[in-house]
N, C-alpha and C positions, 0 to 999 in steps of 0.2 A: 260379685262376692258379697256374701252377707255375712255380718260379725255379732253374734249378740252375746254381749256382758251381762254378767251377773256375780254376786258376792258384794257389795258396798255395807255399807251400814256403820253405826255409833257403838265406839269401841274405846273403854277407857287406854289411858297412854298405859304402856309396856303390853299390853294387847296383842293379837292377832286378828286378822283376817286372810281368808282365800280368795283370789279373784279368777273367775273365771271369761271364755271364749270362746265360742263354739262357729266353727266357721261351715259356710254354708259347702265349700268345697273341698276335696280332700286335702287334709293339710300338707301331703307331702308336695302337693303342686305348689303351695305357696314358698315364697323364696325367704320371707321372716315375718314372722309376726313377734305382737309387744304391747305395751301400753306406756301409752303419756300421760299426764295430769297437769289439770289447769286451776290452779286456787284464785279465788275473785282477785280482778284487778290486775294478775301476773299472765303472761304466755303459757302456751300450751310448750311444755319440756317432758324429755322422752328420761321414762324411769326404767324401763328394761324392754329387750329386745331377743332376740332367740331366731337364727336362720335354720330351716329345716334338717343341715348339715352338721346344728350343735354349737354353735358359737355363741355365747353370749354376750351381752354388753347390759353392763348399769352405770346408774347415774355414780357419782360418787358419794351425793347423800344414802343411799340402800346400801349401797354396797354391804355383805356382812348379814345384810337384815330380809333381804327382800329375796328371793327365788324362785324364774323364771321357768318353766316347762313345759313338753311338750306330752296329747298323750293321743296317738296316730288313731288309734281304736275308736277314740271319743270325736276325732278331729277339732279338738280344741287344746287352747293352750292355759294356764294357770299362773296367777302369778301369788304366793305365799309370801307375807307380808306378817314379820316376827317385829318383838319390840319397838310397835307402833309408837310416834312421836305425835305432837300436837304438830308440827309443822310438815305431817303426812296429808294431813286434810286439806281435800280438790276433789275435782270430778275425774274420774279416771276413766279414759279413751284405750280401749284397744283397737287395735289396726293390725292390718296387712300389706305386705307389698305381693302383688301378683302380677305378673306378665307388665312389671314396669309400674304400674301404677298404685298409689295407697286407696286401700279402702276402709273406712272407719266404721265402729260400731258406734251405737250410743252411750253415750258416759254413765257411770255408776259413781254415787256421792260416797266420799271415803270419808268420816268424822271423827275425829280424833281428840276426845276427851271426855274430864273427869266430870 
């Protein structure tokens, strides 16, 4: 499985960006896809996630602000990211789990200020 991101970029605070995910297989085989972010120096921690079945999950920092999606057609997922915060900015990882295993894309830099 291939993952590839797109959408990063320098976004004044109360901002927006899109992030996107395009997976190399059909999305409905995948069992959830999502994205984590790693700001220097901290772990890599999961900001939302989405199982092909609808279920979502966020962190409790997004919650409110961040919304996770799916669009079968494009076989990718989205994640819409509203009143960005300076303490949004990391590199942000999408992933997949399929047949057990995660697969990652490569990180898109999210920066978050004025």
């Amino acid at each position: 499985v291939q993952l590839q991101a797109s959408g990063g970029g320098l976004v004044q605070p109360g901002g927006s960006l899109r992030l996107s995910c395009v997976v190399s297989q059909r999305i409905f085989s995948v069992t959830r896809i999502g994205w984590y972010r790693q700001a220097p120096g901290t772990q890599r921690d999961l900001v939302a996630r989405i199982s092909t079945g609808g279920t979502t999950t966020y962190a409790d920092s997004v919650k409110g602000r961040f919304t996770i999606s799916i669009d079968d057609a494009k076989n990718a997922a989205y994640l819409q990211m509203n009143s960005l915060k300076p303490e949004d900015t990391a590199v942000y990882y999408c992933y997949a789990l399929y047949l057990g295993d995660n697969f990652w894309g490569q990180g898109t830099q999210v920066t978050v200020s004025s």
